[in-house]
MDTraj code that builds the backbone (N, CA, C; nanometers):
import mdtraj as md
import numpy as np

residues = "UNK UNK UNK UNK UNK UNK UNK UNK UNK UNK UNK UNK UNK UNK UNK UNK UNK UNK UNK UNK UNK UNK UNK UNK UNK UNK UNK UNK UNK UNK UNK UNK UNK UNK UNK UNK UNK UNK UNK UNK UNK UNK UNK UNK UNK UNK UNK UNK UNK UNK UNK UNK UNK UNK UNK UNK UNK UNK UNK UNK UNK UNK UNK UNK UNK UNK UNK UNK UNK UNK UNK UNK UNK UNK UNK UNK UNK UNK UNK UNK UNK UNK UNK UNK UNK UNK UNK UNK UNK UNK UNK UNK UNK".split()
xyz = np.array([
    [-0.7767, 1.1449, 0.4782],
    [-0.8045, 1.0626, 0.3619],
    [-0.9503, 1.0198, 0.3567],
    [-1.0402, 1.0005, 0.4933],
    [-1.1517, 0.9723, 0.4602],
    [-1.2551, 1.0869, 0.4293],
    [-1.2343, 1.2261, 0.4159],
    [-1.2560, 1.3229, 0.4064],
    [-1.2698, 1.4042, 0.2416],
    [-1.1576, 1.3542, 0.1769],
    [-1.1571, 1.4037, 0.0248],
    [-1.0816, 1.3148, -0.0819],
    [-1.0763, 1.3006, -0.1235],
    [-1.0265, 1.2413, -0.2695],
    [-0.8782, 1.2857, -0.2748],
    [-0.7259, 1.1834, -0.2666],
    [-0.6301, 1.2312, -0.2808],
    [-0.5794, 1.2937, -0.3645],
    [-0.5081, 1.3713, -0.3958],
    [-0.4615, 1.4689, -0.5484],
    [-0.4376, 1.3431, -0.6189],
    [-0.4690, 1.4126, -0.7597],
    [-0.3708, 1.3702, -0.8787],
    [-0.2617, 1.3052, -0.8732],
    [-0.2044, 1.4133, -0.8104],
    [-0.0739, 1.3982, -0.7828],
    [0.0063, 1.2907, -0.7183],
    [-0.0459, 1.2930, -0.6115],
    [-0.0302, 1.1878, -0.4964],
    [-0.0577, 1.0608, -0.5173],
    [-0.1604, 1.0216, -0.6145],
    [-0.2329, 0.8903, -0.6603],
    [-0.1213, 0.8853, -0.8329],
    [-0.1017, 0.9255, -0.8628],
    [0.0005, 0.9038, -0.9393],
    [0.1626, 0.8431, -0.8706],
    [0.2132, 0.9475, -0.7518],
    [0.2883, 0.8932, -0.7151],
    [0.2870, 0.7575, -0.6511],
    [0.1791, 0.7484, -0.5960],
    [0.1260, 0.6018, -0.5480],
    [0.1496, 0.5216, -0.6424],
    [0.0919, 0.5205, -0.7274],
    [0.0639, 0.3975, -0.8056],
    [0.2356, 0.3740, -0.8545],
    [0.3170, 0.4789, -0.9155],
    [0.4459, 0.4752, -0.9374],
    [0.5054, 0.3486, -0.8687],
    [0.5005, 0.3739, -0.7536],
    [0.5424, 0.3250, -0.6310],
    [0.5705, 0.1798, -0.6310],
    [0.3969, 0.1749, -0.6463],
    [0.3243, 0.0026, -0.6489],
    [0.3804, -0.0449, -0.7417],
    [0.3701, -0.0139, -0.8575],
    [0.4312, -0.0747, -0.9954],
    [0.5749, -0.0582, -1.0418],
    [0.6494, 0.0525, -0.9416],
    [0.7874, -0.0102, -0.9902],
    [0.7992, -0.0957, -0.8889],
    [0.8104, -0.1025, -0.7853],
    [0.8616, -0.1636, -0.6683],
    [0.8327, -0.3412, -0.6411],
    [0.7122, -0.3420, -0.7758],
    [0.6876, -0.4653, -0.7538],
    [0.7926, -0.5984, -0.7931],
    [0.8422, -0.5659, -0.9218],
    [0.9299, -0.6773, -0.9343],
    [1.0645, -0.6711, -0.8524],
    [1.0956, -0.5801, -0.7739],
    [1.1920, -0.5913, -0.6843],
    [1.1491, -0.6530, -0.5144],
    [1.0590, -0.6789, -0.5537],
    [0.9843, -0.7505, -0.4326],
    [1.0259, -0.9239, -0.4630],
    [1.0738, -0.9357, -0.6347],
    [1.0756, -1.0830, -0.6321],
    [1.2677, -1.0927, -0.6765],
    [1.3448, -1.0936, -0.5765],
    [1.4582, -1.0911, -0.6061],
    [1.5617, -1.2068, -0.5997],
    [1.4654, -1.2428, -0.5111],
    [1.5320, -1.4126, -0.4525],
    [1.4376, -1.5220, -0.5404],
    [1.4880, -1.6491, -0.5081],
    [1.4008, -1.7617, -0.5332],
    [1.2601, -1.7733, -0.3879],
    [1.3729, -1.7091, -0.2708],
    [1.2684, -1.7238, -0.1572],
    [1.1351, -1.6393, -0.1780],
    [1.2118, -1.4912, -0.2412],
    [1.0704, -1.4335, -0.2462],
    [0.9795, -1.4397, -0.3683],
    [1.0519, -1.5106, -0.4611],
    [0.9153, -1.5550, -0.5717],
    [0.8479, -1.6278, -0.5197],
    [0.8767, -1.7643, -0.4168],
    [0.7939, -1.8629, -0.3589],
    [0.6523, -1.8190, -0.2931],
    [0.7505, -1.7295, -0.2187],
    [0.6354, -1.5948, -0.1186],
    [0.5315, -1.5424, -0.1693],
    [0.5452, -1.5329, -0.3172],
    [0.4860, -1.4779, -0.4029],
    [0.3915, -1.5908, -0.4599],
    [0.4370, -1.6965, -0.4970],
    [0.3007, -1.7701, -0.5421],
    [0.2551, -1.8558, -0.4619],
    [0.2785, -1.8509, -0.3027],
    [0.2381, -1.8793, -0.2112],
    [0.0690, -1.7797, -0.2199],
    [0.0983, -1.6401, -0.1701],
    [0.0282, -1.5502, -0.1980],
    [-0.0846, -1.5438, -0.2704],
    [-0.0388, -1.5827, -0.4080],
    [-0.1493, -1.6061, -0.5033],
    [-0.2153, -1.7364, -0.5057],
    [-0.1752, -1.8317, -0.4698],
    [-0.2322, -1.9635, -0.4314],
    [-0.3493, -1.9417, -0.3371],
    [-0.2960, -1.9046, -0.1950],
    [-0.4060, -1.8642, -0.0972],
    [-0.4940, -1.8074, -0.1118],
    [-0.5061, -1.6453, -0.1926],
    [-0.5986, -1.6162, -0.2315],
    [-0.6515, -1.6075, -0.3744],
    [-0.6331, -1.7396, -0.3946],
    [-0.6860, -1.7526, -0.5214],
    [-0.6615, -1.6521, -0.6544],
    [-0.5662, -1.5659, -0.6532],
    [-0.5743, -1.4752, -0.7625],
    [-0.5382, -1.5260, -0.9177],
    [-0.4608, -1.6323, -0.9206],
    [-0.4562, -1.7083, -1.0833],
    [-0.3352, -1.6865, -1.0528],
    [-0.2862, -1.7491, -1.1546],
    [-0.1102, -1.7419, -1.2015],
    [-0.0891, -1.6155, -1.2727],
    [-0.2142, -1.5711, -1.3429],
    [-0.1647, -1.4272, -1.4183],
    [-0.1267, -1.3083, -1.3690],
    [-0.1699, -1.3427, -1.2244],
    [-0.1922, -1.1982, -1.1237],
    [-0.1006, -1.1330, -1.1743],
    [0.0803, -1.1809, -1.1642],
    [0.2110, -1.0991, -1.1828],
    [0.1414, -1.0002, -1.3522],
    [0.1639, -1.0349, -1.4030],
    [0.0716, -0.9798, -1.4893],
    [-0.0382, -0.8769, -1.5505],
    [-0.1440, -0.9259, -1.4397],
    [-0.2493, -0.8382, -1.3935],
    [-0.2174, -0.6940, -1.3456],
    [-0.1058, -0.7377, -1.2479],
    [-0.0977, -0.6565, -1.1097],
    [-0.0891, -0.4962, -1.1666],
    [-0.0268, -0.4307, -1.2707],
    [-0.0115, -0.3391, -1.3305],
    [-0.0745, -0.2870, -1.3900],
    [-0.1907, -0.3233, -1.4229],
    [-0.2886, -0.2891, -1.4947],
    [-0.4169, -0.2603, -1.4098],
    [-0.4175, -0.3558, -1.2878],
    [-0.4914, -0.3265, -1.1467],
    [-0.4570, -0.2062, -1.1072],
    [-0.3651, -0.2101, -1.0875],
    [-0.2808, -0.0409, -0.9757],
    [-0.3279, 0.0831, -1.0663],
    [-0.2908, 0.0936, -1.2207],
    [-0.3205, 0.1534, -1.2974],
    [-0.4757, 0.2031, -1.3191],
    [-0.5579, 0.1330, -1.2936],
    [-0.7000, 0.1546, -1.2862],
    [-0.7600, 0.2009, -1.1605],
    [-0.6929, 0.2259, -1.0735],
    [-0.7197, 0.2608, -0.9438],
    [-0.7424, 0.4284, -0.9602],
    [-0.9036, 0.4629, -0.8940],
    [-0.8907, 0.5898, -0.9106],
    [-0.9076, 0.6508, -0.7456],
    [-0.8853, 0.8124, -0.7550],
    [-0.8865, 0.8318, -0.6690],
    [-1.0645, 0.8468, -0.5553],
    [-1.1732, 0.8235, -0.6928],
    [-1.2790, 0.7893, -0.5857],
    [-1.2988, 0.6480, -0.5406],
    [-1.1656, 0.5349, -0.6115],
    [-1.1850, 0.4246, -0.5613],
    [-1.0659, 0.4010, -0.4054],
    [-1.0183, 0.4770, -0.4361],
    [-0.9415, 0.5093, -0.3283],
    [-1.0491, 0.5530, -0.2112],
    [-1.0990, 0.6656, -0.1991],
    [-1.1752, 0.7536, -0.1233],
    [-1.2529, 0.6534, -0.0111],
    [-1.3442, 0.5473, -0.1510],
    [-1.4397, 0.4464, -0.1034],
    [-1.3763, 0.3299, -0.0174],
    [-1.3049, 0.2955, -0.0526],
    [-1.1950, 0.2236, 0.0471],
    [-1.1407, 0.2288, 0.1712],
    [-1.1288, 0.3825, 0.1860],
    [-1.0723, 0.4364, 0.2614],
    [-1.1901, 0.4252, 0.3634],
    [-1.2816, 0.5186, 0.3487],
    [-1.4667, 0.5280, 0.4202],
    [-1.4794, 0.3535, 0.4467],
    [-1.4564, 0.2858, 0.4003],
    [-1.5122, 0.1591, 0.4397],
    [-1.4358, 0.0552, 0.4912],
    [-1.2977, 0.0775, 0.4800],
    [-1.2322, -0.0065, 0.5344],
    [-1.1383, 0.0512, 0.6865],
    [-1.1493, 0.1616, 0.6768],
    [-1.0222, 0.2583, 0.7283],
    [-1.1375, 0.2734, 0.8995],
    [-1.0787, 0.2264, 1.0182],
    [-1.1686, 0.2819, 1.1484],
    [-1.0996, 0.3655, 1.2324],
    [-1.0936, 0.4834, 1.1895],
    [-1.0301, 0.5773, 1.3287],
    [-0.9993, 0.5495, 1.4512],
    [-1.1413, 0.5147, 1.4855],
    [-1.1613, 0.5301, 1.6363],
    [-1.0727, 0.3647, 1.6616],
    [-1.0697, 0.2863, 1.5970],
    [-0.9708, 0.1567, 1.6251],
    [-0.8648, 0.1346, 1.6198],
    [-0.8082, 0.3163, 1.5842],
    [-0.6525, 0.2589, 1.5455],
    [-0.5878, 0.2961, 1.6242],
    [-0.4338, 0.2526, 1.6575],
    [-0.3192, 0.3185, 1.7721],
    [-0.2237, 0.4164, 1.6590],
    [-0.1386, 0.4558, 1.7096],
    [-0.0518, 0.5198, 1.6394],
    [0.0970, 0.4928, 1.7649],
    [0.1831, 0.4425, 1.6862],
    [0.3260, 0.4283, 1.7217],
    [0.4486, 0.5142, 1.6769],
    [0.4896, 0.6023, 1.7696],
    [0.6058, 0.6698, 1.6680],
    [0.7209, 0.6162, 1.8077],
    [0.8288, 0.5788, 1.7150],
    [0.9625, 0.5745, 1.7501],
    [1.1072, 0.6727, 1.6939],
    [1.1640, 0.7240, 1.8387],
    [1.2432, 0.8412, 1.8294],
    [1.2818, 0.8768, 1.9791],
    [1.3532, 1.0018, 1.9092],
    [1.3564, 1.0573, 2.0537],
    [1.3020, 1.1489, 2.0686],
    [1.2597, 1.2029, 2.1394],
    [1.1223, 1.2660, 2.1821],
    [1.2240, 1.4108, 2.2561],
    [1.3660, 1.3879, 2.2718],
    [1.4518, 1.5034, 2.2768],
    [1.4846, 1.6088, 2.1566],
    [1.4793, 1.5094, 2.0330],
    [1.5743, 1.5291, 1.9409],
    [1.4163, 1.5987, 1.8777],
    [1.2846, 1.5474, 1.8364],
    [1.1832, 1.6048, 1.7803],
    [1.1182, 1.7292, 1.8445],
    [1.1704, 1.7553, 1.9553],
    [1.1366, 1.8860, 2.0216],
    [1.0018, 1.8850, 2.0969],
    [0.9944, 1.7528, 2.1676],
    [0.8571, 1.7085, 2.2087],
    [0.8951, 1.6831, 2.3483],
    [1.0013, 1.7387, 2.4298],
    [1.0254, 1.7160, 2.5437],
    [1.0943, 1.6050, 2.5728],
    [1.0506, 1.5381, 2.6649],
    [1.1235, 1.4088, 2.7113],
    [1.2733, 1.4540, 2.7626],
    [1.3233, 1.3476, 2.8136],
    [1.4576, 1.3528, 2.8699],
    [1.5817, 1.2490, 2.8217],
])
top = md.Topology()
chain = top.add_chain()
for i, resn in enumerate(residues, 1):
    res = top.add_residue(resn, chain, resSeq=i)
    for name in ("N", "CA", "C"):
        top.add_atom(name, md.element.get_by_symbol(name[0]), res)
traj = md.Trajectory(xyz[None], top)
């Protein structure tokens, strides 16, 4: 990802993602709270819910790219996989 610009494709399905999934994020009373907890802290306004779709929507894939290059550190990250290490054909016992 820090290498090229994600497809079309892929940044479409993304954004899909973001924007349906969002109002099912507020299903409870607990997790609307969560939610303007959220926006309280960082200051985003009351409109954010609002906003938020029109944000995701404007997202391109060289704003992606740039993000990625600047926020993203290889060399700092771990990687965790959980499984069995029988069953993925990676040995183990």
């Amino acid at each position: 990802m820090r290498r090229e610009p994600v497809s079309d494709d892929e940044l479409l399905q993304a954004k899909a993602y973001l924007v349906g999934s969002f109002p099912l994020r507020m299903d409870t009373n607990g997790e609307v709270a969560a939610l303007l907890l959220r926006v309280e802290r960082f200051g985003l306004g009351l409109d954010y819910p609002t906003r938020y779709r029109r944000a995701i929507e404007a997202v391109t894939a060289a704003d992606l790219l740039r993000a990625v290059r600047e926020h993203w550190a290889p060399a700092r990250m771990s990687l965790a996989v959980v499984g069995s290490l029988r069953e993925a054909g990676l040995g183990g016992s």
